[in-house]
C-alpha positions as CSV (number, residue, x, y, z in Angstrom):
1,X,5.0,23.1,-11.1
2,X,6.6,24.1,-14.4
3,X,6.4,27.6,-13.1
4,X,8.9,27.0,-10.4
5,X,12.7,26.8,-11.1
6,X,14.1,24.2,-9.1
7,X,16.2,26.2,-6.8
8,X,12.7,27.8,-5.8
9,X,11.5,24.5,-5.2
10,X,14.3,23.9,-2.9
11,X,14.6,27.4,-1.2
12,X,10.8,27.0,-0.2
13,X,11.0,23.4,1.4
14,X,14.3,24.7,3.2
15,X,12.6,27.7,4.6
16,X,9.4,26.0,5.4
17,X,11.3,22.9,7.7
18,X,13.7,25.4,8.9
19,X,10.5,27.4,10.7
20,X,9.4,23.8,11.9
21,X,13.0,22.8,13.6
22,X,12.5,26.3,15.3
23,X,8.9,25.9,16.7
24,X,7.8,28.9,13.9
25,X,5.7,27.0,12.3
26,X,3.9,23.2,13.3
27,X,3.8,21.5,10.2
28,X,4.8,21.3,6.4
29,X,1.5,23.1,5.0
30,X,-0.5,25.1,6.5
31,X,-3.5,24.9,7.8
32,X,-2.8,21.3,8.2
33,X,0.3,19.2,8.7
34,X,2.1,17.2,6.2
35,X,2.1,13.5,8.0
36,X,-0.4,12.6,11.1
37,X,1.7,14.5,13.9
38,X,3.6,13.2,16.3
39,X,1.0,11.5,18.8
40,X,0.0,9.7,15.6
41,X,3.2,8.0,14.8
42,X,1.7,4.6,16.2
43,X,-0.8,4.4,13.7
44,X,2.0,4.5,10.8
45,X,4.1,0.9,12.8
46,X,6.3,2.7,15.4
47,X,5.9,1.8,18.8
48,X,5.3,3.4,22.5
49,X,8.9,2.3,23.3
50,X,10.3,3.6,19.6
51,X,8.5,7.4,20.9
52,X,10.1,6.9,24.1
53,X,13.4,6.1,22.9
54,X,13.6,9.1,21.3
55,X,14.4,12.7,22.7
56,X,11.9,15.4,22.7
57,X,11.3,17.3,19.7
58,X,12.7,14.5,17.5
59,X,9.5,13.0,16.5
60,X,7.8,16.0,14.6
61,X,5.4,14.1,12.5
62,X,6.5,14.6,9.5
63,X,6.5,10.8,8.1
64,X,3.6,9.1,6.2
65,X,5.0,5.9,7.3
66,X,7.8,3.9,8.9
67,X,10.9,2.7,7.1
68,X,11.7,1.2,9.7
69,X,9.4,-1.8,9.2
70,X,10.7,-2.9,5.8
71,X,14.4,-2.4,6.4
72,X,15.7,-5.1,8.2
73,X,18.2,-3.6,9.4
74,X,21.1,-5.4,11.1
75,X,23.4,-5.3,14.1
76,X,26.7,-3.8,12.6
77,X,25.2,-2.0,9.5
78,X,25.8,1.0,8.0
79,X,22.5,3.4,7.7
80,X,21.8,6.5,5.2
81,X,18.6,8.5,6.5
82,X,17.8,11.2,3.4
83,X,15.9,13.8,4.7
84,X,17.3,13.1,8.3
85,X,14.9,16.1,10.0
86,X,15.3,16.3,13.7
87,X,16.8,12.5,13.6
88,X,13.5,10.6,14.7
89,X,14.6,7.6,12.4
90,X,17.9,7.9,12.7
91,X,18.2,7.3,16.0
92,X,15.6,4.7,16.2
93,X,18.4,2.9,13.8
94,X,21.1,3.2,16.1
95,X,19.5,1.2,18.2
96,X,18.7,-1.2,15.2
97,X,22.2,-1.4,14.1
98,X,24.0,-1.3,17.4
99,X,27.3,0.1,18.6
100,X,29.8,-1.8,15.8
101,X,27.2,-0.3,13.2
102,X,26.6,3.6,12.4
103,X,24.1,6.1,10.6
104,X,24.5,8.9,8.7
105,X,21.5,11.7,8.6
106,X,21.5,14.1,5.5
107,X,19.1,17.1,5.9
108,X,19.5,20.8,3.3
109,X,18.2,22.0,6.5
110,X,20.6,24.0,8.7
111,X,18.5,24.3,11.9
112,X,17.3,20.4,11.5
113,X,20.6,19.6,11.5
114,X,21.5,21.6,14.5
115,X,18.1,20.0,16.1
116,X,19.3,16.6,15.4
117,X,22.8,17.0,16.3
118,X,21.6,18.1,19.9
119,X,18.9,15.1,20.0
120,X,22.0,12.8,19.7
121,X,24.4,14.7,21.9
122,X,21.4,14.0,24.5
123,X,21.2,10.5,24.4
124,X,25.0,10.2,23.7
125,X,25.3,8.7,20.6
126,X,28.4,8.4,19.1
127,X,28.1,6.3,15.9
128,X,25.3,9.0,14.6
129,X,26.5,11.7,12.1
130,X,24.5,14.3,10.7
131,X,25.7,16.2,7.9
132,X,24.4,19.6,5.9
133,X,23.7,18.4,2.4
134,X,21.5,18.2,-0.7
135,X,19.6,14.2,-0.8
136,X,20.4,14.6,-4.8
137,X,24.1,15.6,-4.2
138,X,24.8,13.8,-1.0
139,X,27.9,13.9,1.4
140,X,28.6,10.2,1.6
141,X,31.6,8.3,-0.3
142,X,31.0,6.1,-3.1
143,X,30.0,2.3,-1.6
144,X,29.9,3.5,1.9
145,X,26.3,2.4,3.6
146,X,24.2,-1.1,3.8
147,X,20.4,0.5,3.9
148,X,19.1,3.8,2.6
149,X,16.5,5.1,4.7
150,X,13.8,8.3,3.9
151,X,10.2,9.4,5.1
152,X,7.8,11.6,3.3
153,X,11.6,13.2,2.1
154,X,12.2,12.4,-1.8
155,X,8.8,13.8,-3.2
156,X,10.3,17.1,-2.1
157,X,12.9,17.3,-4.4
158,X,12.4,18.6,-7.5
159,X,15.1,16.3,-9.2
160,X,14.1,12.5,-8.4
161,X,16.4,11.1,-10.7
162,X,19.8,12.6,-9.2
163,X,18.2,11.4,-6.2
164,X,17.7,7.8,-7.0
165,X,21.0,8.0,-8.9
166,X,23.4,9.1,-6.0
167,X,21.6,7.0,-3.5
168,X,22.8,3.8,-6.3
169,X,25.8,5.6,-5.7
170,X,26.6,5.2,-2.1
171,X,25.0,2.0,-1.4
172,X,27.5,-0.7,-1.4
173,X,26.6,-3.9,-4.1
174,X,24.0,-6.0,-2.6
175,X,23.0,-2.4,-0.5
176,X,18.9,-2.1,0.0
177,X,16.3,0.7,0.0
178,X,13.4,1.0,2.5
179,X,11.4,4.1,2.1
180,X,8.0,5.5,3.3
181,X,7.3,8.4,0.7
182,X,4.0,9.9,-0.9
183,X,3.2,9.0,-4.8
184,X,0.6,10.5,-7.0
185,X,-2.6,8.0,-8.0
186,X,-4.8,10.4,-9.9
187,X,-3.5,13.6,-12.0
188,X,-3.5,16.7,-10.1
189,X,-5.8,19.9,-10.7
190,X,-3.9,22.5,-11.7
191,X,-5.1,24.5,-8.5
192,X,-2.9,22.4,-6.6
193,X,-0.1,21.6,-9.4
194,X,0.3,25.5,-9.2
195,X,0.9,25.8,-5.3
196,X,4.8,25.8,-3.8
197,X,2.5,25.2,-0.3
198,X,1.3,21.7,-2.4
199,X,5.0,21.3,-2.9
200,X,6.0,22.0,0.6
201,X,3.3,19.4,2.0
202,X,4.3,16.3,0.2
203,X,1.3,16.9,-2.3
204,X,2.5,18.1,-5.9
205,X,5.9,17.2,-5.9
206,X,4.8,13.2,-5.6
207,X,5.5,11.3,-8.5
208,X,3.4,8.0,-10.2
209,X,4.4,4.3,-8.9
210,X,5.1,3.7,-12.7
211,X,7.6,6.8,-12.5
212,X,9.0,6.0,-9.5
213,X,10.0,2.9,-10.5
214,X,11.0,4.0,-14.1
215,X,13.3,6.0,-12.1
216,X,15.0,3.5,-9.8
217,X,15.4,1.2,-13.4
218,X,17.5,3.7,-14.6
219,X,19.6,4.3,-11.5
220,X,20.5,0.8,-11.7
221,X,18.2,-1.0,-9.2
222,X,16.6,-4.4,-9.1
223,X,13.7,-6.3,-7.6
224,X,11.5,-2.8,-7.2
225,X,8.8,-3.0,-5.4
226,X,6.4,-0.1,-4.7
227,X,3.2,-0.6,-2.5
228,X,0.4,1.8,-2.0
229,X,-1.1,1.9,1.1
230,X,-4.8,2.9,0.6
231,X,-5.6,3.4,4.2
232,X,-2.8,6.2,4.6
233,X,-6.0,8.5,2.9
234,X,-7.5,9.0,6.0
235,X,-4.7,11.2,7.5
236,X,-3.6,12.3,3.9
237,X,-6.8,14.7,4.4
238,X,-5.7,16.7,7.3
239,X,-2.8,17.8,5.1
240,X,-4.4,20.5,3.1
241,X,-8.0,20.6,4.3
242,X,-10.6,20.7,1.5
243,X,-9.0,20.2,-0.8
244,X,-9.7,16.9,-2.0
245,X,-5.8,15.8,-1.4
246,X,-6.7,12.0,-0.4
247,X,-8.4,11.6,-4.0
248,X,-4.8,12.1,-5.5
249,X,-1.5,11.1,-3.3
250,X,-0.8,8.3,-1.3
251,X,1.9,6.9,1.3
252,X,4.0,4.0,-0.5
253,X,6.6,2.1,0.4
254,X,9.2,1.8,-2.0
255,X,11.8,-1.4,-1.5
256,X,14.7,-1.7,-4.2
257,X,18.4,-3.7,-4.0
258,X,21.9,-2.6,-6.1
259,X,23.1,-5.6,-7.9
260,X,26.3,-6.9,-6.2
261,X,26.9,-9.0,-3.2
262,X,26.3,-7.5,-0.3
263,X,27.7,-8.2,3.4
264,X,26.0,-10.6,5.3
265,X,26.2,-8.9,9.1
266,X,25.8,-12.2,10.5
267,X,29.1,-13.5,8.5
268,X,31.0,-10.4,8.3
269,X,30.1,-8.8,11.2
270,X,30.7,-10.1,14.7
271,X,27.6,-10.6,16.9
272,X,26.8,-7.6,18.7
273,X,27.0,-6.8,22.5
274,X,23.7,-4.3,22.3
């Protein structure tokens, strides 16, 4: 990828999701789709009632897993979701968090933005906010949220470190990460290293567990855990057909805490009414 600046980087992966919030295009690479599609989302942990809580059009398939399961998240909590798309997770932790709790949705995306905005205007949320912004520059004061969500999002920037760095950032001490994202377990050929299309699908921008948690070291995190989950191959195939993808990436979670102590929601919160 050393032949791609990184504003090319990002001006590909905003075009590409910008023709998939419009119906242009159906998925993150072509001829494939980057993550199973929507009808598979109950093979990555979400549930019939999580696709039905949702409106249409949120669910795009565009996750290779579900942050959802590893967060935790509780009633009256604050939720960051990097790489916010058309709000799938989002809203699926409004629910989570409740009405005395609130989520944030970042997308670079103007038209997933717009998407999502109208997916919560539907179901009339009011402690959703999605805001226009960069993941490694992100519109959120310093301390502000509890959890930091993302799915099949951070491999897509070209500059992992401010990423990991600004989410430190924003989390308040004792804050958490739960993240479903794609990492690298073999080097790449340079046929695919070489493609923005690789970069677009979640494929050559994915970076080694070692890296990954190199990087979250340096932000500042602690108790790191990154898991690779070897049965996330089968649908890692459809992505870019023949190419061999499933030999070389794999979905991950990725779990990491900011030093500090953190509010408890069942001490600093009052129980929630649902």
């Amino acid at each position: 990828m050393t032949q791609f600046t990184n504003d090319d980087v990002r001006a590909a992966v905003r075009a590409q999701y910008g023709q998939i919030a419009t119906g242009e295009t159906q998925g993150c690479c072509a001829p494939g789709a980057c993550g199973p599609g929507p009808a598979s989302s109950l093979a990555l942990g979400y549930s019939a009632d999580d696709l039905a809580a949702v409106p249409e059009g949120a669910n795009m398939g565009l996750g290779c897993g579900n942050p959802q399961a590893i967060a935790g998240l509780q009633r009256g909590e604050t939720v960051l979701d990097l790489g916010a798309g058309g709000g799938f997770d989002a809203f699926l932790a409004a629910r989570q968090v409740g009405p005395k709790g609130a989520v944030i949705g970042v997308d670079m995306t103007p038209e997933m933005v717009a998407k999502a905005r109208a997916g919560a205007a539907k179901l009339g949320l009011d402690n959703v906010d999605f805001r226009l912004g960069e993941i490694e520059h992100l519109p959120v004061e310093n301390g502000a949220v509890d959890v930091i969500l993302s799915n099949c999002v951070i491999n897509l920037s070209p500059d992992k470190p401010a990423v990991f760095l600004d989410a430190f950032r924003v989390l308040k001490p004792g804050g958490r990460l739960a993240i479903s994202d794609v990492v690298s377990i073999a080097p790449l050929p340079e046929a695919l290293q070489s493609q923005i299309q690789a970069f677009t699908g979640c494929v050559s921008g994915a970076a080694d567990v070692a890296t990954v948690e190199r990087m979250l070291g340096d932000a500042g995190f602690v108790d790191v855990r990154v898991s690779v989950k070897e049965e996330s191959r089968a649908f890692i195939e459809q992505w870019l057909p023949g190419s061999g993808v499933e030999a070389y990436v794999a979905s991950a979670t990725i779990e990491a805490v900011k030093p500090g102590e953190g509010c408890c929601p069942s001490t600093c919160c009052e129980a929630d009414d649902a």
